[in-house]
Steps between C-alpha positions, in 0.01 A plus 500: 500500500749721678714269795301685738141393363423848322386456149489798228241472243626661170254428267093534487405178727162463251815400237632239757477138455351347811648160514433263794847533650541887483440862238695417199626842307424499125749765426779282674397226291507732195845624590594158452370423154631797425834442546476258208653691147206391249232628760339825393280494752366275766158557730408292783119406626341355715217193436261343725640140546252326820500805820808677362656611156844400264707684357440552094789610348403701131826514312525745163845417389745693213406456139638227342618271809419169677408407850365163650288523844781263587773757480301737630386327843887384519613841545209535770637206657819622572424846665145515635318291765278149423180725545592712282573319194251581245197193456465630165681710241305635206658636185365827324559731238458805701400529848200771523570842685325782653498812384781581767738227354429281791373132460147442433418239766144487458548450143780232602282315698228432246507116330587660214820665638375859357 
């Protein structure tokens, strides 16, 4: 939120995850993970937890490296807000795509990860 109250939306606000306390921004949260070196790639979701939704992180990290949920929540910890730390972080192979190169979130958000 801008100092005067404005807010700019920059991403779809279907992808948003609508916490109790405000809109939290996947792609922020994403950023984040990001930022770590053995992350290839990191997608963010949102889950039904009660009347609103937590954050999933879905992690696909570099061939042939390590990372705990510990270490990656720590970095969260240190550079985004309390509501939007990640409630869970899932480990894949390979995070499914669209056509278009874009993550599949439908396929993301099925129990099965997709």
């Amino acid at each position: 939120m801008a100092p005067d109250g404005r807010v700019n939306i920059t991403e779809r606000i279907d992808d948003m995850v609508v916490t109790p306390s405000r809109y939290v921004s996947p792609r922020k949260i994403e950023e984040v993970l990001k930022m770590n070196p053995v992350i290839n790639l990191a997608a963010v979701i949102g889950k039904r937890d009660g009347d609103f939704e937590v954050p999933i992180a879905i992690i696909e990290l570099k061939e042939g490296v390590r990372l705990t949920v510990g270490e990656v929540l720590e970095s969260c910890h240190e550079l985004l807000p309390q509501d939007w730390w990640p409630a869970f972080v899932e480990f894949v192979e390979k995070i499914s795509e669209t056509a278009t190169s874009k993550f599949d979130k439908v396929a993301l958000k099925k129990p099965d990860g997709g």
